[in-house]
N, C-alpha and C positions, 0 to 999 in steps of 0.2 A: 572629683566633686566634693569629698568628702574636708579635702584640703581646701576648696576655694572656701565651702559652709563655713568650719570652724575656724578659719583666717580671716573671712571678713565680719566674724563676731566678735575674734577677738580686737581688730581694727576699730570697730566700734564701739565697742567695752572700753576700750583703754580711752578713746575719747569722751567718753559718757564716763566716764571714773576723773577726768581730770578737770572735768566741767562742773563738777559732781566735789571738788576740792574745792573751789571757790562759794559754794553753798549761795545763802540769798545775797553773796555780794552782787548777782548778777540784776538787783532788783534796785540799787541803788549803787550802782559802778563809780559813778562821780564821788561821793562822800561818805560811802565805808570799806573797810578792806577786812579781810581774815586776820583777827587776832587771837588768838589763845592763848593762856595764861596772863589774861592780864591785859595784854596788846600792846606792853613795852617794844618788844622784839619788832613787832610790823610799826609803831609809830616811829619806832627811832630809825628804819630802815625806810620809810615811806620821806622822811626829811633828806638822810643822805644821796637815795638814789634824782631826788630832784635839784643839792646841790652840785653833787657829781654831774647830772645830764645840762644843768646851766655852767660848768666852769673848767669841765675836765681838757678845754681846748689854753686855760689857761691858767698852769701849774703854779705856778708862785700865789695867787690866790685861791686856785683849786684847795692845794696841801691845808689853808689856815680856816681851819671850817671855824665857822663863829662861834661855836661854844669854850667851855671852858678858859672864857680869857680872862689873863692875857697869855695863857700856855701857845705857846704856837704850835705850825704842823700837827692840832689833833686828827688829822686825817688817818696820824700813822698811828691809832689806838683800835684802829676796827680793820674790815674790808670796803674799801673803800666804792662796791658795786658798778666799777668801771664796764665790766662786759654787759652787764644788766641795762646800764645806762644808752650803750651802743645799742643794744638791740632796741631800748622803744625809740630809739632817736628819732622816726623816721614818725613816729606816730605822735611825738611832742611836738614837730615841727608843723605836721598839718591837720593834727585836733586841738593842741594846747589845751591839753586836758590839766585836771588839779590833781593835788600830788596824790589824793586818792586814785583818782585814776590811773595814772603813769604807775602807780604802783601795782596795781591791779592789772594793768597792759603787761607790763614787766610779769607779774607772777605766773599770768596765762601762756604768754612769752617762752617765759623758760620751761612749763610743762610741755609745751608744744616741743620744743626743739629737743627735750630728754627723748620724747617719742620720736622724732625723727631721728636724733642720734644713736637710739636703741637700732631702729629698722640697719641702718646702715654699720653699725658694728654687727648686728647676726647675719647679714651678707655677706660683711669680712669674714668671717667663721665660715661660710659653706650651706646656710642656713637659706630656707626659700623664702621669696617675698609673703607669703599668707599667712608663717606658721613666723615669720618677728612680729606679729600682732600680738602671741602670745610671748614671747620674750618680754615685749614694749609694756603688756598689759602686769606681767607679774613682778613688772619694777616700779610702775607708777602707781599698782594696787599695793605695793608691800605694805606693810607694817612702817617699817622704817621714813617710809615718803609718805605715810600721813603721820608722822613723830613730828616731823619738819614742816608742816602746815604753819603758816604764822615767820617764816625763817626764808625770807628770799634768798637770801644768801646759804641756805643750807637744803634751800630744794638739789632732787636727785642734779648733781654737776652735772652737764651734758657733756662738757668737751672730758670729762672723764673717758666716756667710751668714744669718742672721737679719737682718745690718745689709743684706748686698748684697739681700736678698729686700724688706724694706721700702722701702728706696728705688729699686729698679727699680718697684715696687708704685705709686710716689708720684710717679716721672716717667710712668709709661701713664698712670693716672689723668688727671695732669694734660694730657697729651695728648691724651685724649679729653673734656676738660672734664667730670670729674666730682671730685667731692669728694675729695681728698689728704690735708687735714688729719689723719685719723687714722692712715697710715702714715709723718708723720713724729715722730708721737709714740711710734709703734711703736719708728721707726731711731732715737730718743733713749732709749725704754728696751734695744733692744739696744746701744746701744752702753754704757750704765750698765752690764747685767749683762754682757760683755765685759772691763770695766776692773777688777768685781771677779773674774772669772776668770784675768786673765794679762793681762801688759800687752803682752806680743810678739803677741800678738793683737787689743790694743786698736787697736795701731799698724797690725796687719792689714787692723781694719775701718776708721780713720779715710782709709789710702791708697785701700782699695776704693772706699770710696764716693765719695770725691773725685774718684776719675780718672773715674767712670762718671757723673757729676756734671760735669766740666770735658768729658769727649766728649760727653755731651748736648747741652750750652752750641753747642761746636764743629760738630758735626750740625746742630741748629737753625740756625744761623749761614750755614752754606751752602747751605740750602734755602732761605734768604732771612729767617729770622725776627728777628727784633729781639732784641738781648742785653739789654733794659729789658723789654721783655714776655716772654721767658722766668723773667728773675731776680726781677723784683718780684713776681709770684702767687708764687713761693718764698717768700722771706723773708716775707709777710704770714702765708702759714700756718705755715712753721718756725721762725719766732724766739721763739716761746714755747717750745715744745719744747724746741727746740737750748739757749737760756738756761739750763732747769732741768737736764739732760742735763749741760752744762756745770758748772753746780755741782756736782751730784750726784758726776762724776767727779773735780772737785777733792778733793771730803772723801775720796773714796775712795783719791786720793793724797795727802793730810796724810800720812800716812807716809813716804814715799819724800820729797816736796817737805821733810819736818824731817831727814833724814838728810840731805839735798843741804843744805840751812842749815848745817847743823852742820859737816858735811864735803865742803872744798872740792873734795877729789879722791873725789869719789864718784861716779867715770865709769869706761868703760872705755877703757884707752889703747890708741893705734891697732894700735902690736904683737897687741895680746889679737884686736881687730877683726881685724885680720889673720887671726888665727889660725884664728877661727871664722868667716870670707868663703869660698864659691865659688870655682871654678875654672873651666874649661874639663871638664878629665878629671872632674869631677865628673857632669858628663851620664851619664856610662857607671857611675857606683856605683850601681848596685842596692839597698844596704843591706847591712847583714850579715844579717838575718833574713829576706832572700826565698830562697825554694825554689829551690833547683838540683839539676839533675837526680842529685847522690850523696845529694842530702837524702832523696830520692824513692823512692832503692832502700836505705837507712840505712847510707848511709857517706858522710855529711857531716859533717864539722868540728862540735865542741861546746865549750863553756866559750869560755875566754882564747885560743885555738888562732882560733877564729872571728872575733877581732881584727885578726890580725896582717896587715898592711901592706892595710888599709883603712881607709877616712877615715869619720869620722861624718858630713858635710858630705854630703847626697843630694840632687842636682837631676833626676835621671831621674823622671817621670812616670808613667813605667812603658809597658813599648814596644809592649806591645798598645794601651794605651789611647791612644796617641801616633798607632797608628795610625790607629783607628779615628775621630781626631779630624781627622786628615788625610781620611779619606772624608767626615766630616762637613763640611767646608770643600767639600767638590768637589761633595757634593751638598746646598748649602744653597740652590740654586734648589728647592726641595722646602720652605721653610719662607716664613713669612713677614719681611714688608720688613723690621716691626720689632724680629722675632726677629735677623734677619741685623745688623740696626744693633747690636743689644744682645750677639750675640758678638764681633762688632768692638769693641766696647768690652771685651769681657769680656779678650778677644786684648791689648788694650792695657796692661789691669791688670795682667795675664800679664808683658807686656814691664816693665810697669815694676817689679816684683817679683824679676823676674829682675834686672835691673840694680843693684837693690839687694842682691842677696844678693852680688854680689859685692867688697860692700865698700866702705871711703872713697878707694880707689885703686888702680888695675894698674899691676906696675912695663912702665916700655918695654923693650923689646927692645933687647940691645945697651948698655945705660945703667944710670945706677945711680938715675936719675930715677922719677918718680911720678907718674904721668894722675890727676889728683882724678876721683871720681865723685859721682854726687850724693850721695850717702849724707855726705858728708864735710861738705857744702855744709849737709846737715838738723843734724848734729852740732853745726855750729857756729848756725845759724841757730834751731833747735829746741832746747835742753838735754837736755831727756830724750832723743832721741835717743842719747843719749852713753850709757845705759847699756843698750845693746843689745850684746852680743859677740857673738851667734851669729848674724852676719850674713845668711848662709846659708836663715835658718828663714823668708824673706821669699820664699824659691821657691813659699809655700803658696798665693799668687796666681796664679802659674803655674800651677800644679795645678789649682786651681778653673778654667781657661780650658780649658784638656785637657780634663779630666773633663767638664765641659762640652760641647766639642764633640764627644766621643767619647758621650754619651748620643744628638747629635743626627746621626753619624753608623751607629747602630743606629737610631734612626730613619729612617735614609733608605733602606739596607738592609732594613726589614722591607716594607718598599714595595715592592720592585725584584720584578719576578717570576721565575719561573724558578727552578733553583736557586742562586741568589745568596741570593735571598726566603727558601727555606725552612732555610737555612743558619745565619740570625741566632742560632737557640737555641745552635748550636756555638759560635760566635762569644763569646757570651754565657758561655758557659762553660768556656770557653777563659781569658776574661778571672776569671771567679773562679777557675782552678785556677791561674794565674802568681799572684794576690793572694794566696797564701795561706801565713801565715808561716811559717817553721822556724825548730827550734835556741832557740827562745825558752827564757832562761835563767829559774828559778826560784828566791828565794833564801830559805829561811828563816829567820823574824825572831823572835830573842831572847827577846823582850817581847811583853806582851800590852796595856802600857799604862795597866794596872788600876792601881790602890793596892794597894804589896808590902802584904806579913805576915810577919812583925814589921813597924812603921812606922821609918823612919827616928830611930837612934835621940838626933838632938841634930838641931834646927829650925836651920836657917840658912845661907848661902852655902857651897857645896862646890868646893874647889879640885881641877881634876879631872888626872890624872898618867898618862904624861909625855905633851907636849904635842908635838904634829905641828910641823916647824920654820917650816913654810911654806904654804900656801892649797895647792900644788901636791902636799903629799903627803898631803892629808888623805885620810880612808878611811872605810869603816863605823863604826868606832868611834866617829869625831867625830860622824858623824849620826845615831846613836843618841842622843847626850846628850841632845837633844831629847825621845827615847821615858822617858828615865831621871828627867827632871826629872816626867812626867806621873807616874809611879811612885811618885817619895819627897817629892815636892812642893816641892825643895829646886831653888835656883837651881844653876846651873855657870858656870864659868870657859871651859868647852870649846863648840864650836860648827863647824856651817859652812853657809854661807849662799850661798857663791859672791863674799863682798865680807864679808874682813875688817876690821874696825874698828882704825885704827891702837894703839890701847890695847893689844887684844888682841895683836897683831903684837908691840910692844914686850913683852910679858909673853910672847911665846914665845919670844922670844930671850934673855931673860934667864934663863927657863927651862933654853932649851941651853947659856948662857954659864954656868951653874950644873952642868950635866953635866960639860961639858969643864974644870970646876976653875978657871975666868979670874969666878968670882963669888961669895963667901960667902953659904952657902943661908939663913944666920942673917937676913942680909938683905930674904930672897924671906920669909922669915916674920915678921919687921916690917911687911913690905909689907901680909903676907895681913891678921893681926892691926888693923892699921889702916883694910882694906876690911870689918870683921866677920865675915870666912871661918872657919868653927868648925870644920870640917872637910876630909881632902882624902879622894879615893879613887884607886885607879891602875886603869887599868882593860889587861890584858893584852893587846899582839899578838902576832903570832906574829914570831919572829926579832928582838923588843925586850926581849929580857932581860935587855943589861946596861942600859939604864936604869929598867926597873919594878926593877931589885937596888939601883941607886943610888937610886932613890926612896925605898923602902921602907927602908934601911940610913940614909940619912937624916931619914927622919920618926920613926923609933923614937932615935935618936941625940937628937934634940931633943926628947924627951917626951912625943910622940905613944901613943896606945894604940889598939890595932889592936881594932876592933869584932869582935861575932860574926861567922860565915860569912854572906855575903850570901846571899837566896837565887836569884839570879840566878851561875853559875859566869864567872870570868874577871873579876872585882872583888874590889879587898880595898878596906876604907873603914880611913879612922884620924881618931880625936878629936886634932884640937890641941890644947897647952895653953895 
């Protein structure tokens, strides 16, 4: 009884915590979504995942998203939310919702299927249906998963524990001699539908399963087993799999692998790592959107105010669940041998995720020197590696070891008699009332994504004004060009991705060096004219008035004719001649 109580609270806690992520978007679904910091991150991912869900059947135009032209393939500067895309297919085709929407289907979308993918990897572990409530609940309450509020693409990966759940599924198996072969075709189509989800989660599940994979090896090894008779019935069943797996995930990065051709600096430098690496003091950040006690009685912090001298970088676990995972450790004489082996491993994933989040190096103490870590050692060793900055986001191994033993520590609790025993449901709910977010920002978007009315009125490349000077001050504005181009059906000049294209870069400074008077604009219109840019538009911010005046006083000076009113406010368009 006491296991149904505290199983179906936590079942509901974890649903009421991920319902509870999306805050008052549920009050205006159609045209706003979760933004935070700004709401770059969700406007430029609310345009790709609606050009991906209209094009991804047709690659040669899919790869050349319309920004940044005339650079081609900028598809391969980001993730391209191909899995995100598949999952709301089904709801694009018969609500044709706006890209607010679809993005919001999509974000609710992949909380859901985290929670289902949790229940069925603590299955795989040996774990009962009531008590992956609390596993489900202490990874979609972390810390870390409201870090990633705002970030489709970096919500908790679901096929992460897809991959961890099929190959735990395919080492019992094979240690109980029965047939394996079809979950490691499972762990090769999770890890496919992973690579097309996000690639910091491919990286997720490729470490996961490895380590749990190399501690098995190791386990077996000291209980006497042979490293040839553990590893050959492997590879006779997984090397088909793995082979096609392996392709599969190559074409799925032809993109990224033709930008790294093209461009030899298409990494991130150690600075930027730096930047987005771990700490120490990082343990103790909560997030900005977990509940503290003024949120509770409503006089907590809101907007930009909620920023200030907090890090985005969250390694905290969250400290109920930290603890409860501590009791689980103390009562894991309560579980079985090979449950205990398999959190030992899980603890080790843990550690090595942790290590990595802190980056390609700590400075020493005292020195102006640099300890390499591994991270540095993959960088170089691995390529792709190199274009990870947010080192930090590798603590979500950590996480899944916590949450983990924190489900297996309410298991051992529910056991206990007395009132320890009857106490678990508090316990239980205790941990969903710390999960449960605040302050979640909302932002209204613009655009609805449709095709305007009137249509754009002259087809072809739009040069779009004035232009942000540097990757570091981009804004809303820039990631909207995305929503703009689904709209008029017309390519732009404007863009942001996270990874400027050197082109572009050169074209924004010429841009500035055209404001500050050190470049004849006559020129920049030679330029366009010879890329077949027919048109430009400026699009207003707030406190850039003298350069949308210098724009504008310059395209009319050269011959330009200023179109009708758009019907979107805060755009003016003009015909070049």
């Amino acid at each position: 009884m006491r296991e149904n109580i505290s199983g179906g609270l936590a079942w509901a806690g974890v649903l009421t915590v991920a319902a509870a992520c999306l805050g008052p978007v549920w009050r205006d679904w159609s045209g706003s979504v979760v933004a935070p910091f700004g709401g770059i991150d969700a406007m430029l991912q609310l345009g790709i995942l609606e050009w991906t869900a209209r094009h991804w059947t047709e690659p040669s135009l899919w790869l050349d998203l319309p920004i940044f032209y005339p650079v081609p393939g900028a598809l391969g500067f980001m993730d391209s939310l191909l899995g995100q895309a598949w999952l709301v297919l089904p709801v694009r085709m018969l609500l044709n919702p706006t890209v607010s929407g679809l993005y919001n289907w999509a974000f609710l979308g992949s909380l859901l299927l985290v929670i289902g993918a949790a229940g069925v990897f603590w299955r795989a572990t040996g774990g009962s249906l009531w008590t992956g409530g609390v596993f489900a609940l202490a990874l979609v309450g972390a810390p870390y998963t409201q870090a990633q509020i705002g970030h489709l693409n970096q919500l908790p990966p679901p096929f992460v524990l897809f991959s961890l759940a099929a190959v735990v599924t395919a080492m019992n198996r094979r240690d109980e001699n029965r047939a394996s072969a079809w979950a490691w075709w499972a762990l090769g189509g999770a890890l496919v539908m992973q690579a097309a989800w996000g690639w910091y989660g491919f990286a997720h599940a490729l470490i996961g399963v490895a380590v749990l994979k190399v501690f098995r090896l190791v386990s077996g090894a000291r209980r006497g087993e042979g490293l040839a008779g553990q590893i050959v019935p492997v590879i006779r069943a997984a090397w088909i799999p793995a082979a096609l797996a392996g392709a599969a995930v190559i074409i799925l990065a032809l993109p990224q692998l033709q930008t790294a051709e093209r461009y030899p600096d298409f990494t991130r430098r150690s600075d930027e790592v730096r930047s987005g690496s771990a700490d120490i003091q990082h343990f103790l950040n909560r997030g900005i959107y977990r509940g503290e006690p003024a949120d509770w009685i409503g006089r907590g912090t809101e907007g930009l105010a909620r920023y200030k001298d907090r890090d985005r970088q969250v390694l905290n676990p969250g400290w109920v669940a930290l603890v409860l995972a501590v009791i689980g450790w103390f009562l894991r004489g309560g579980i079985s041998v090979q449950r205990r082996r398999l959190g030992a491993g899980l603890l080790v994933m843990g550690l090595v995720g942790l290590i990595l989040a802190f980056g390609d190096s700590v400075g020493l103490p005292g020195t102006d020197k640099r300890l390499p870590l591994p991270l540095e050692w993959l960088r170089t060793a691995v390529p792709p590696f190199k274009a990870f900055r947010g080192a930090w986001r590798f603590s979500w191994l950590f996480v899944i070891a916590v949450a983990w033993w924190s489900a297996v520590g309410i298991e051992g609790l529910i056991r206990r008699p007395g009132l320890i025993g009857r106490l678990t449901p508090a316990m239980v709910s205790l941990l969903i009332l710390v999960s449960l977010p605040a302050a979640v920002p909302v932002l209204k978007v613009p655009m609805n994504g449709r095709p305007v009315s009137p249509a754009f009125p002259q087809s072809g490349p739009v040069v779009t004004l004035p232009a942000p000077e540097t990757e570091y001050v981009e804004d809303v504005t820039e990631a909207l060009w995305i929503t703009r181009t689904l709209e008029t059906g017309q390519p732009v000049t404007a863009g942001v991705t996270g990874w400027v294209p050197p082109e572009i870069v050169d074209f924004r400074v010429q841009l500035k060096a055209c404001e500050d008077g050190e470049l004849d604009p006559a020129l920049m219109f030679a330029t366009w004219k010879d890329l077949g840019i027919v048109s430009a538009e400026i699009a207003f911010r707030p406190g850039d008035d003298r350069r949308t005046d210098f724009w504008r006083k310059t395209l009319l000076a050269a011959g330009a004719v200023r179109s009708e009113p758009w019907p979107h406010p805060g755009y003016e368009m003009y015909l070049l001649p």
